[in-house]
PDB file of the backbone (N, CA, C, O) and the ligand in Angstrom, with CONECT records:
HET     ZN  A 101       1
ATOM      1  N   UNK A   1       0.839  -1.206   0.000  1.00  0.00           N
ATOM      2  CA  UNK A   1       0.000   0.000   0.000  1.00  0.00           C
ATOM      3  C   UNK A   1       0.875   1.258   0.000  1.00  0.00           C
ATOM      4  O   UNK A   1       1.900   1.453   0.652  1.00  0.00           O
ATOM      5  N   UNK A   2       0.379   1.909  -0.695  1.00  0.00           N
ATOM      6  CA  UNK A   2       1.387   3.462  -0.887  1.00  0.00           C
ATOM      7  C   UNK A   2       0.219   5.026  -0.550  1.00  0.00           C
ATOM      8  O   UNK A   2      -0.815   5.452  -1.065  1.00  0.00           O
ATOM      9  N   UNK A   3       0.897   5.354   0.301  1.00  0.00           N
ATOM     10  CA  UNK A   3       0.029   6.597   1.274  1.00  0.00           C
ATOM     11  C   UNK A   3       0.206   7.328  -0.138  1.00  0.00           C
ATOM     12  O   UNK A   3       1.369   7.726  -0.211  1.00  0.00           O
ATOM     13  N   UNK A   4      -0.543   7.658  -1.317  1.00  0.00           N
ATOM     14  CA  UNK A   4      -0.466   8.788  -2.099  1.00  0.00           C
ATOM     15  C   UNK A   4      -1.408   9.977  -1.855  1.00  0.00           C
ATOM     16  O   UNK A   4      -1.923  10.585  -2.793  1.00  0.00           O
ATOM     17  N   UNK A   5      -1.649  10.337  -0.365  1.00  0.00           N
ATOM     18  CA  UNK A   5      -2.037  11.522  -0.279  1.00  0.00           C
ATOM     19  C   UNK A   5      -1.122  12.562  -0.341  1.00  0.00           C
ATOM     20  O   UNK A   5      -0.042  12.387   0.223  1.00  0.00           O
ATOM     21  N   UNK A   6      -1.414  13.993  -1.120  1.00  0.00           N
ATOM     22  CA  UNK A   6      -0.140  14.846  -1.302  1.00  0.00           C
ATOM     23  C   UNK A   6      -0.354  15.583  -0.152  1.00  0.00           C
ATOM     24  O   UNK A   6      -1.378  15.975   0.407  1.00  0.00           O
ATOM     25  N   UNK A   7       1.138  15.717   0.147  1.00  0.00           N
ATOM     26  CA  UNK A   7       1.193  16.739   1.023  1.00  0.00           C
ATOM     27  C   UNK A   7       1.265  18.231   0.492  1.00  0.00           C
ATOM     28  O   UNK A   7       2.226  18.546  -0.209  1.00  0.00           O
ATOM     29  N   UNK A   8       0.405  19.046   0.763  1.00  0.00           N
ATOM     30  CA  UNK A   8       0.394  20.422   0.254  1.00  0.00           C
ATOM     31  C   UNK A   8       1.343  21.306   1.416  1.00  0.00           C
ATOM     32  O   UNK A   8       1.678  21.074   2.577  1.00  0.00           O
ATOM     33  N   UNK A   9       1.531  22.200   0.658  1.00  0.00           N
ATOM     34  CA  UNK A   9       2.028  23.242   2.038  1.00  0.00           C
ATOM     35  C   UNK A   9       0.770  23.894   2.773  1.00  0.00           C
ATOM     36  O   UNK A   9       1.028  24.799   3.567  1.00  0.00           O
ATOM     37  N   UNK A  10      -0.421  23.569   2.612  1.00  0.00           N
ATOM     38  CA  UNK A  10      -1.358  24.276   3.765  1.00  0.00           C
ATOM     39  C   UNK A  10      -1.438  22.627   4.456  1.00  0.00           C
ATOM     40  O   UNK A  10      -1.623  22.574   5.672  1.00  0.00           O
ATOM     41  N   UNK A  11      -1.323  21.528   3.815  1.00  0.00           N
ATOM     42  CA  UNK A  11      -1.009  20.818   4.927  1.00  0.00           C
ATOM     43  C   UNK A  11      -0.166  20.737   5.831  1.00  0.00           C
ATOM     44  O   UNK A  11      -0.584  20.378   6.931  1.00  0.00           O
ATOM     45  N   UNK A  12       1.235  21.029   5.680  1.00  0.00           N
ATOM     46  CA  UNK A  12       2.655  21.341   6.214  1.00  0.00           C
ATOM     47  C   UNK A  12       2.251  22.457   7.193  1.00  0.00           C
ATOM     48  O   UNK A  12       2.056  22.159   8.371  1.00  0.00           O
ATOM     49  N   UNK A  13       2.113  23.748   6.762  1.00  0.00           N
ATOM     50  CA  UNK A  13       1.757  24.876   7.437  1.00  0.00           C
ATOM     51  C   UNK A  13       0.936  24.858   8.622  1.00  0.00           C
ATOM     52  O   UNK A  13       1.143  25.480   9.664  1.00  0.00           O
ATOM     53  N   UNK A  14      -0.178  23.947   8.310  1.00  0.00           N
ATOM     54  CA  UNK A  14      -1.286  23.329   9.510  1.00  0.00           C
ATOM     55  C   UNK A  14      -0.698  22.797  10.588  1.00  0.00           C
ATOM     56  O   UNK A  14      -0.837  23.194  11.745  1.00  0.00           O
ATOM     57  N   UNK A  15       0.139  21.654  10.114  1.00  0.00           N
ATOM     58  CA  UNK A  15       1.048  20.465  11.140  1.00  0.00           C
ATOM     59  C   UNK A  15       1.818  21.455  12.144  1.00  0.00           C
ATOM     60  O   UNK A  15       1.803  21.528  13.373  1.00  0.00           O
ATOM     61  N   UNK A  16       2.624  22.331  10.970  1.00  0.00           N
ATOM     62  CA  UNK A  16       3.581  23.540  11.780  1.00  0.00           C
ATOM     63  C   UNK A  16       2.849  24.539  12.952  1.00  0.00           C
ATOM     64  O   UNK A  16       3.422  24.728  14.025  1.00  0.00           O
ATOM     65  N   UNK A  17       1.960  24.958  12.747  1.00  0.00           N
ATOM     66  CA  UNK A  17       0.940  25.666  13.292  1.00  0.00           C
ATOM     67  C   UNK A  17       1.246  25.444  14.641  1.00  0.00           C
ATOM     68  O   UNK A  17       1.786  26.324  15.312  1.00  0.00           O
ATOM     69  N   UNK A  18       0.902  24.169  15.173  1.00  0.00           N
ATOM     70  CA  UNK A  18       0.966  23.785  16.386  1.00  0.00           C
ATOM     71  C   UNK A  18       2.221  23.317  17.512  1.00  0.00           C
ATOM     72  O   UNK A  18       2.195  22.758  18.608  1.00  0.00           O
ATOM     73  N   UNK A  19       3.448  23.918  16.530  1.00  0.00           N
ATOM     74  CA  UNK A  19       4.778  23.526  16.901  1.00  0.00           C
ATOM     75  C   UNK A  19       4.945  24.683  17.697  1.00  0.00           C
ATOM     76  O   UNK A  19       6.027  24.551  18.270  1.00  0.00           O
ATOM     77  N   UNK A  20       4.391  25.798  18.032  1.00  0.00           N
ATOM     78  CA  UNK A  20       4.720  27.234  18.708  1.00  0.00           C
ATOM     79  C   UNK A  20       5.414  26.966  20.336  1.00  0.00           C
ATOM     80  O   UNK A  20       4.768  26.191  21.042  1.00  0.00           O
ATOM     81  N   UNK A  21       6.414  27.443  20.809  1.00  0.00           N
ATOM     82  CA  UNK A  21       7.018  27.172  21.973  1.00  0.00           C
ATOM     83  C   UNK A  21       5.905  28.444  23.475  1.00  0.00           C
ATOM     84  O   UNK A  21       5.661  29.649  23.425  1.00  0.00           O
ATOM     85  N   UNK A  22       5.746  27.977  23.957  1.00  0.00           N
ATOM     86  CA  UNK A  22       4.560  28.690  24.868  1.00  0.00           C
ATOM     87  C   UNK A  22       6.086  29.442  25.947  1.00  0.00           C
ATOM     88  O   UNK A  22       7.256  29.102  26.121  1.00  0.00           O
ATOM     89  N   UNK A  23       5.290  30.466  26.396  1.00  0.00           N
ATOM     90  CA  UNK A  23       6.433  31.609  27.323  1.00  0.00           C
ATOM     91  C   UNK A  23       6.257  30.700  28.825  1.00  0.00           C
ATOM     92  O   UNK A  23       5.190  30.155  29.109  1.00  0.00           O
ATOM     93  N   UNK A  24       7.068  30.659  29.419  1.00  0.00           N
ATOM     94  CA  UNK A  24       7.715  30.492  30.693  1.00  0.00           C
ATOM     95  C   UNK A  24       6.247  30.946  31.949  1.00  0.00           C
ATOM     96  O   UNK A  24       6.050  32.161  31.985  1.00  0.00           O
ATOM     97  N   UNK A  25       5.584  30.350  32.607  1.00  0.00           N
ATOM     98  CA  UNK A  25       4.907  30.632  33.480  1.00  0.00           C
ATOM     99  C   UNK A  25       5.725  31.017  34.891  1.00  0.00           C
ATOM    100  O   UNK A  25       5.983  30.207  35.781  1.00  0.00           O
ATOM    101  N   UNK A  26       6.019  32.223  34.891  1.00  0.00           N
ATOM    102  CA  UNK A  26       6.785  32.841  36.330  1.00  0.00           C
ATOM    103  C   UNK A  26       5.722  33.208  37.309  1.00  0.00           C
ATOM    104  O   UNK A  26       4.531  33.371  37.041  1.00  0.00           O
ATOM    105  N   UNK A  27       6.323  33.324  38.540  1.00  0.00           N
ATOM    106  CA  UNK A  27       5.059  33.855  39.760  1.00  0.00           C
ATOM    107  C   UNK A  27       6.531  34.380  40.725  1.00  0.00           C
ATOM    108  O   UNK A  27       7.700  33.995  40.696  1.00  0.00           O
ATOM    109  N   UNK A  28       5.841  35.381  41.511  1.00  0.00           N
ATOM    110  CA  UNK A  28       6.907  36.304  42.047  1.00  0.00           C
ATOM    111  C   UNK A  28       7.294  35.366  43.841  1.00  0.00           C
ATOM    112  O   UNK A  28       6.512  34.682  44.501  1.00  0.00           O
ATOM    113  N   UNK A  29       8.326  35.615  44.057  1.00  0.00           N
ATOM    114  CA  UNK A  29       8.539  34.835  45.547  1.00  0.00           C
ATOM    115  C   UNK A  29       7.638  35.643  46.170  1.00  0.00           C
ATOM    116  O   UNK A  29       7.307  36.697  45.627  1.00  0.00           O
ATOM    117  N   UNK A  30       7.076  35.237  47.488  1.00  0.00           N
ATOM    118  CA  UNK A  30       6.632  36.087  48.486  1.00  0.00           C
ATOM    119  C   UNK A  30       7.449  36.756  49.054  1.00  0.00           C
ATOM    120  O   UNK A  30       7.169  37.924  49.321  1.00  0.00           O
ATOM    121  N   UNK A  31       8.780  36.173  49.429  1.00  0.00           N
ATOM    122  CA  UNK A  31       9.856  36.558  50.518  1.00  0.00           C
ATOM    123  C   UNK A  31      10.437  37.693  49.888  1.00  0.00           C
ATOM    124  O   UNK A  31      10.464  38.771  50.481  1.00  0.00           O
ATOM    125  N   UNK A  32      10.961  37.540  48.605  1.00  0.00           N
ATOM    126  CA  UNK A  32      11.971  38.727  48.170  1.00  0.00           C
ATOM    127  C   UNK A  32      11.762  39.123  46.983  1.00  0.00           C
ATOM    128  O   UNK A  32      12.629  39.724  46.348  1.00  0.00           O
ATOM    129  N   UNK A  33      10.519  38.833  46.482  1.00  0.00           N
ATOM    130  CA  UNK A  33       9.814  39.230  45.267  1.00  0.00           C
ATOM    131  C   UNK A  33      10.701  39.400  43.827  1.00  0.00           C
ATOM    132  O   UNK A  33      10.871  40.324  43.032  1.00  0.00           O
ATOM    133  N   UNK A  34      11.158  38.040  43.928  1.00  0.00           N
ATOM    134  CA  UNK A  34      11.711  37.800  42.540  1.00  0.00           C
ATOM    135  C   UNK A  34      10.914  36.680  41.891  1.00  0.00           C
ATOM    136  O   UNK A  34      10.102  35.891  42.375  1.00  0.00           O
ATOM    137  N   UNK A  35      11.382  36.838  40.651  1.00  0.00           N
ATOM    138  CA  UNK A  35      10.712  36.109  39.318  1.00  0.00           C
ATOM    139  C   UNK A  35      11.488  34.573  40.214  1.00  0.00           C
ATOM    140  O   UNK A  35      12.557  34.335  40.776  1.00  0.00           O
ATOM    141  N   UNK A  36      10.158  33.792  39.901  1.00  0.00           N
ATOM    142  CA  UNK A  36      10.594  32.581  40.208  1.00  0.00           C
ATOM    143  C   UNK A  36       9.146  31.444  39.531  1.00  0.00           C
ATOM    144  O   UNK A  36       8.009  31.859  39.303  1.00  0.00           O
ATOM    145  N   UNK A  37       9.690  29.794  39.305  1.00  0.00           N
ATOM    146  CA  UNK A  37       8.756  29.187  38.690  1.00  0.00           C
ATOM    147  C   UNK A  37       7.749  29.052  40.108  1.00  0.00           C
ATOM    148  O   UNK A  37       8.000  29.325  41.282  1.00  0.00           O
ATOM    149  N   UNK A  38       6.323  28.428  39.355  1.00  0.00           N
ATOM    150  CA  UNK A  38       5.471  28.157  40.365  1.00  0.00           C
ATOM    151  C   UNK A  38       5.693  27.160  40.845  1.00  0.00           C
ATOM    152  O   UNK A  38       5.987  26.307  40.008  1.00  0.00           O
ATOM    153  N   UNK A  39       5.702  26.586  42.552  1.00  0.00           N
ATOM    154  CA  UNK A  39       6.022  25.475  43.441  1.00  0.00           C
ATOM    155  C   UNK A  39       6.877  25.226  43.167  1.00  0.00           C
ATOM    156  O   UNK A  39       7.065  24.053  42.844  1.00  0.00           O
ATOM    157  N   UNK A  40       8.007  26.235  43.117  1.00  0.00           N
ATOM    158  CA  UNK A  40       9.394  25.629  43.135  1.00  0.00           C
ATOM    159  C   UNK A  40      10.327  26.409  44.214  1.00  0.00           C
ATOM    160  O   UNK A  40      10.104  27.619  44.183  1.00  0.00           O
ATOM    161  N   UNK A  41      10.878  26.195  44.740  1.00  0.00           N
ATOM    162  CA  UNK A  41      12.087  26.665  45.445  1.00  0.00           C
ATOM    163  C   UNK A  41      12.494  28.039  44.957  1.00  0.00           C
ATOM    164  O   UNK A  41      13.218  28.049  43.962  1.00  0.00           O
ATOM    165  N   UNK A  42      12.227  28.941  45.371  1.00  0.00           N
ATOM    166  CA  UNK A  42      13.278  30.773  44.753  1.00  0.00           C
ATOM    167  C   UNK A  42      14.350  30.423  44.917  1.00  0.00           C
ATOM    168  O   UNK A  42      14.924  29.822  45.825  1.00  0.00           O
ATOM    169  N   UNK A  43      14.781  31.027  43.508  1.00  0.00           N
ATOM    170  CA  UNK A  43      16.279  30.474  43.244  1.00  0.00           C
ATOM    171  C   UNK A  43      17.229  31.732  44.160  1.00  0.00           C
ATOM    172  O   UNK A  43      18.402  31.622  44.517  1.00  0.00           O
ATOM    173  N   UNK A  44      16.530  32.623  44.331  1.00  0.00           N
ATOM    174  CA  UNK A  44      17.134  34.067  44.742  1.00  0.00           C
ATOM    175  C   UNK A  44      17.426  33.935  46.631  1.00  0.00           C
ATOM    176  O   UNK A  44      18.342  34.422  47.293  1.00  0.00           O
ATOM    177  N   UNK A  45      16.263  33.096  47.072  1.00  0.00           N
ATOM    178  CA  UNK A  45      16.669  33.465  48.222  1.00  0.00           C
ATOM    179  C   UNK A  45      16.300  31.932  49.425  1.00  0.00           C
ATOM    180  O   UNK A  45      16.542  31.964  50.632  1.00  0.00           O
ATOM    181  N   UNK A  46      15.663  30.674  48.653  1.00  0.00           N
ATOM    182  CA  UNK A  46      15.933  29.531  49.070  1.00  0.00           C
ATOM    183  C   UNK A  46      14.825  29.647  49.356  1.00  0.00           C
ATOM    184  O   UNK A  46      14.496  28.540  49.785  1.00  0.00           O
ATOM    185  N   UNK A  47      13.489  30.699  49.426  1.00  0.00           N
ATOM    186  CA  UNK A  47      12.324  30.514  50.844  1.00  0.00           C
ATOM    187  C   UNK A  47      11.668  29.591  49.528  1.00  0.00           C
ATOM    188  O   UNK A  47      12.102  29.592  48.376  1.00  0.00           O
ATOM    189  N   UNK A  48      10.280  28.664  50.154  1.00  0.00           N
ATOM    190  CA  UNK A  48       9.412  27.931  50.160  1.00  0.00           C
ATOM    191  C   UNK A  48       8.077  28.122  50.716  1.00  0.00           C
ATOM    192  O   UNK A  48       8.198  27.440  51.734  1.00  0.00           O
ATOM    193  N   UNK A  49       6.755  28.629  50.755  1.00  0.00           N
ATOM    194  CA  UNK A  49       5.677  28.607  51.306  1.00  0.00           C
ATOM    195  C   UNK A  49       6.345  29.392  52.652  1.00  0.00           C
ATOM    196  O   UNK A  49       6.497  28.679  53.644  1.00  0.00           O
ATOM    197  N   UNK A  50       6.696  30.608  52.740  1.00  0.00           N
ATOM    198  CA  UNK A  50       7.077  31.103  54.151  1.00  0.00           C
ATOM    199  C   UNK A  50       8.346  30.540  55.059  1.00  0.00           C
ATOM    200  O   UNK A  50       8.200  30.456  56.278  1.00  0.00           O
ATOM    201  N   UNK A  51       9.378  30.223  54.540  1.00  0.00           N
ATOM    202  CA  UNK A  51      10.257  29.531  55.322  1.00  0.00           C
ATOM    203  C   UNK A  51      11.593  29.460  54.356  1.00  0.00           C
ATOM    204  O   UNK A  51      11.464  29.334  53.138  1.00  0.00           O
ATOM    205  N   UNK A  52      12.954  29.555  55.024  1.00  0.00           N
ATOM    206  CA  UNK A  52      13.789  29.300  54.200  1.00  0.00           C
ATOM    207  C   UNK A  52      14.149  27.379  53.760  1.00  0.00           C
ATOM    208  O   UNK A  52      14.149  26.623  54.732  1.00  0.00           O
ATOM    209  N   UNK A  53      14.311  27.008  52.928  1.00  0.00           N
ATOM    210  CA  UNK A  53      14.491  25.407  52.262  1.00  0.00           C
ATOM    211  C   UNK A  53      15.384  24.953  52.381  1.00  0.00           C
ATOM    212  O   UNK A  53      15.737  23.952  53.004  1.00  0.00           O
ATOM    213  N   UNK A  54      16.227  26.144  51.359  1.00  0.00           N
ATOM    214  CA  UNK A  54      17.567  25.625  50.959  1.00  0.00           C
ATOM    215  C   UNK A  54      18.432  26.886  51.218  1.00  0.00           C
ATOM    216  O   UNK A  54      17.836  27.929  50.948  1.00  0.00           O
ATOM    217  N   UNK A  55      19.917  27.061  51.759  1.00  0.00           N
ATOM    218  CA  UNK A  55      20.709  27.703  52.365  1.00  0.00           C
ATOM    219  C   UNK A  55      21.218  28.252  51.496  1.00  0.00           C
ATOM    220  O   UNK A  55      22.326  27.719  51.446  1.00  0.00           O
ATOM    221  N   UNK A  56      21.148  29.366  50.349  1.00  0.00           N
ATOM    222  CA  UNK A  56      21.798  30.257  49.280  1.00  0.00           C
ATOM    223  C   UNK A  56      22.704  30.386  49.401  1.00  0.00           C
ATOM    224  O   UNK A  56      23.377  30.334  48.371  1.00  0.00           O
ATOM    225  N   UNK A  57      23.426  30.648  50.706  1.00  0.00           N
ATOM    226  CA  UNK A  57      24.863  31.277  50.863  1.00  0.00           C
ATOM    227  C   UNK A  57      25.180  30.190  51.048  1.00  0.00           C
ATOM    228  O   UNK A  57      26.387  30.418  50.963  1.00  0.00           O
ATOM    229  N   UNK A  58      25.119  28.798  51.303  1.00  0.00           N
ATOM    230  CA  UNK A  58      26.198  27.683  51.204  1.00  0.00           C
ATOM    231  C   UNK A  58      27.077  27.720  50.437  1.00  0.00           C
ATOM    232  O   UNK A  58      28.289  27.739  50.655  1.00  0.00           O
ATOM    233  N   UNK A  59      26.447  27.735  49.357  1.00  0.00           N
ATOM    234  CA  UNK A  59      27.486  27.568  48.107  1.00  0.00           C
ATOM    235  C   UNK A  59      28.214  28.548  47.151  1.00  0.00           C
ATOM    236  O   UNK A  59      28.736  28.449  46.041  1.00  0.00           O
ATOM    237  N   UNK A  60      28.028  29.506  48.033  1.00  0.00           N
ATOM    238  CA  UNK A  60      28.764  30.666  47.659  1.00  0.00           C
ATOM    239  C   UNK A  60      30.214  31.329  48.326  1.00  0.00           C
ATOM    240  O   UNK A  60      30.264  31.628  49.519  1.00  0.00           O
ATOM    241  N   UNK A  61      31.018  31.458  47.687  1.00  0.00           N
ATOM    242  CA  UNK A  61      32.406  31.628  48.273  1.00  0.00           C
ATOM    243  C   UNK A  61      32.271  33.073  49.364  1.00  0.00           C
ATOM    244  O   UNK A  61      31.252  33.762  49.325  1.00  0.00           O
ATOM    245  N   UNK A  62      33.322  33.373  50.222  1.00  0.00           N
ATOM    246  CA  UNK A  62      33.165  34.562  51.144  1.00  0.00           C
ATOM    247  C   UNK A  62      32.638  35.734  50.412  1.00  0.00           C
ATOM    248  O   UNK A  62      31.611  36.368  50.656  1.00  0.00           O
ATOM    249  N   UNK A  63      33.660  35.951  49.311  1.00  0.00           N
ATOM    250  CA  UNK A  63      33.177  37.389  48.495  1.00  0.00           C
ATOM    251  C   UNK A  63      31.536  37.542  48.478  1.00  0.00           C
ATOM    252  O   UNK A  63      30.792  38.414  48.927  1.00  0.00           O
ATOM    253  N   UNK A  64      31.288  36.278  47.741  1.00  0.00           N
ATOM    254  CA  UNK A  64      29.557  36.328  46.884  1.00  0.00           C
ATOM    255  C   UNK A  64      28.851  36.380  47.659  1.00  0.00           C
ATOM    256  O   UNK A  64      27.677  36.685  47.449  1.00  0.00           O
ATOM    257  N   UNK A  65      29.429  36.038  49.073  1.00  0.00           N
ATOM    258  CA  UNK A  65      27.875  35.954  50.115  1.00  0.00           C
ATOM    259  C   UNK A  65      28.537  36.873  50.926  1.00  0.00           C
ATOM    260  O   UNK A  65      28.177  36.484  52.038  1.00  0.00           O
ATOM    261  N   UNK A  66      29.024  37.517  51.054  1.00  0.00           N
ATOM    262  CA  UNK A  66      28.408  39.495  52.165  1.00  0.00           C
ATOM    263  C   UNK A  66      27.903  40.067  50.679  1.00  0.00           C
ATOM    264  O   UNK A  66      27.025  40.908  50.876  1.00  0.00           O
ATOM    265  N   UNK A  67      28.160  39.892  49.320  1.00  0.00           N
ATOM    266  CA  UNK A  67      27.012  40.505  48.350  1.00  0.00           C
ATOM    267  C   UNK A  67      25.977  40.327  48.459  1.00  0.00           C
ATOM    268  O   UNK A  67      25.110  41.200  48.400  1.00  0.00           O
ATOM    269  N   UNK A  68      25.698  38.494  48.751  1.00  0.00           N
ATOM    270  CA  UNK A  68      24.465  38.024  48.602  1.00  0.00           C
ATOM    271  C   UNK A  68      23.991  38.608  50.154  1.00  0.00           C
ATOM    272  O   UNK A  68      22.858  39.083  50.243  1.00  0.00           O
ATOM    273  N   UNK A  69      24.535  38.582  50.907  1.00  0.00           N
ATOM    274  CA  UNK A  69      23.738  38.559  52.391  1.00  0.00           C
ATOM    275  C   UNK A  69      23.298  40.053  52.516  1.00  0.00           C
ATOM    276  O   UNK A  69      22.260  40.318  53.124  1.00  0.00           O
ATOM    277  N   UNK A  70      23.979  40.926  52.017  1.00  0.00           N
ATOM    278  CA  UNK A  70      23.873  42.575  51.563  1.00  0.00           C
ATOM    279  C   UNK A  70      22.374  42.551  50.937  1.00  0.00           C
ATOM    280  O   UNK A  70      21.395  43.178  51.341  1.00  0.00           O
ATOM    281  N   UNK A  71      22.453  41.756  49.965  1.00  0.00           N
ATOM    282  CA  UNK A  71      21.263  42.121  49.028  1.00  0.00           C
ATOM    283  C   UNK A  71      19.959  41.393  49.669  1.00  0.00           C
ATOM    284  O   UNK A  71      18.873  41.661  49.155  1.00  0.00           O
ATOM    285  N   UNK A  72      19.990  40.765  50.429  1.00  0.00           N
ATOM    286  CA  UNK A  72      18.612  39.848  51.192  1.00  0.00           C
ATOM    287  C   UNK A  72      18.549  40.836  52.116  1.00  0.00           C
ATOM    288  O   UNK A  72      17.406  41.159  52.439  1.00  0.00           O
ATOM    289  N   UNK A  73      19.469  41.426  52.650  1.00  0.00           N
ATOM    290  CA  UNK A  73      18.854  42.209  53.802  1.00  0.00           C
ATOM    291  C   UNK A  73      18.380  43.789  53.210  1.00  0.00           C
ATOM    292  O   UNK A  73      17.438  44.484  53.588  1.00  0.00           O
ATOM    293  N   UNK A  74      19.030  43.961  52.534  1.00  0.00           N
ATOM    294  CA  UNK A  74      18.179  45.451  52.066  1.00  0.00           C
ATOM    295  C   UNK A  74      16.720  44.831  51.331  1.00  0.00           C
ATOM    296  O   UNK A  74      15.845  45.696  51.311  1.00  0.00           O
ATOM    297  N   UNK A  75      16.457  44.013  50.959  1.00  0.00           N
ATOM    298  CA  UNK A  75      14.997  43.508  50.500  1.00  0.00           C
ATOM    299  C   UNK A  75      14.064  43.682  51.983  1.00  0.00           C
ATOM    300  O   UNK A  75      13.039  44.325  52.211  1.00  0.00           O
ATOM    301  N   UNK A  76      14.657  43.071  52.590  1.00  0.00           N
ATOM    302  CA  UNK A  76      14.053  42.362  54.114  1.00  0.00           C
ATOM    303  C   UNK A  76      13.576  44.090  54.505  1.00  0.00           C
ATOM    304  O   UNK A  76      12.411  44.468  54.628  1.00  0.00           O
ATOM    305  N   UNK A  77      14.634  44.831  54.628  1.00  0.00           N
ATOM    306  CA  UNK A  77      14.462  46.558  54.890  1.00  0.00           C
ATOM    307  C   UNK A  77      13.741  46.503  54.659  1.00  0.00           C
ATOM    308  O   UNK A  77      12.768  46.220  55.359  1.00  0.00           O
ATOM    309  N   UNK A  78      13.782  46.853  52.993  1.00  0.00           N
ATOM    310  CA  UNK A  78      12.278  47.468  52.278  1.00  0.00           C
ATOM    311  C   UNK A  78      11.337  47.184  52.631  1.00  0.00           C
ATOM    312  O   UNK A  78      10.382  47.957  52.561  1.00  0.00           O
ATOM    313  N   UNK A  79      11.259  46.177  53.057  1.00  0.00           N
ATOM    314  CA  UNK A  79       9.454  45.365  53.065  1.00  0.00           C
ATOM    315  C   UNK A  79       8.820  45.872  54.396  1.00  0.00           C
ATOM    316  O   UNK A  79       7.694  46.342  54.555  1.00  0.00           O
ATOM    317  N   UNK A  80       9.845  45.660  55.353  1.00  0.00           N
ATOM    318  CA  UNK A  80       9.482  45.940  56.808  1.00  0.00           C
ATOM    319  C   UNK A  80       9.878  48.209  57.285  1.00  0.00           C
ATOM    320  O   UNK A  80       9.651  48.652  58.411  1.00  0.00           O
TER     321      UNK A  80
HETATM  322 ZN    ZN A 101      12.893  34.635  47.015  1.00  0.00          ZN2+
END
C-alpha cells in the first residue's frame, strides 16, 4: 500500500501551526519578590511557602555571600 495523499504546504503549514514554543509561566517569591517558577524553590533566596528550604549562601564563596547577604537584607528593609 502506498500513502499517495499529497502533502500540500497548507497541509505542512497546519502540522507547523501547532509547533509554537509557549512563554515560561513565572510567579513572584513572596519573601523577596523575585521572578521565580510556580512550586518551586526561589532560586534568589531559598524561601518555600514562608520559610527558608535551601541555604543560598552555602554555596557561595566569602566574596559572593556578604554581596548576597547585603542584598537579602536590604529587601528584608524594604518590606518591613
Ligand atoms: Zn525569594
Amino acid at each position: 500500500m502506498v500513502n499517495h495523499m499529497r502533502h500540500t504546504s497548507g497541509h505542512r503549514d497546519q502540522r507547523r501551526a501547532n509547533q509554537t514554543l509557549e512563554a515560561v509561566n513565572l510567579s513572584k517569591c513572596g519573601h523577596c519578590g523575585e521572578q521565580k517558577l510556580p512550586h518551586k524553590i526561589c532560586a534568589n533566596c531559598g524561601y518555600y511557602n514562608g520559610r527558608q528550604v535551601v541555604d543560598v549562601l552555602k554555596k557561595l564563596d566569602k566574596k559572593e555571600r556578604k554581596k548576597k547577604e547585603k542584598e537579602l537584607a536590604e529587601k528584608e528593609g524594604a518590606k518591613t
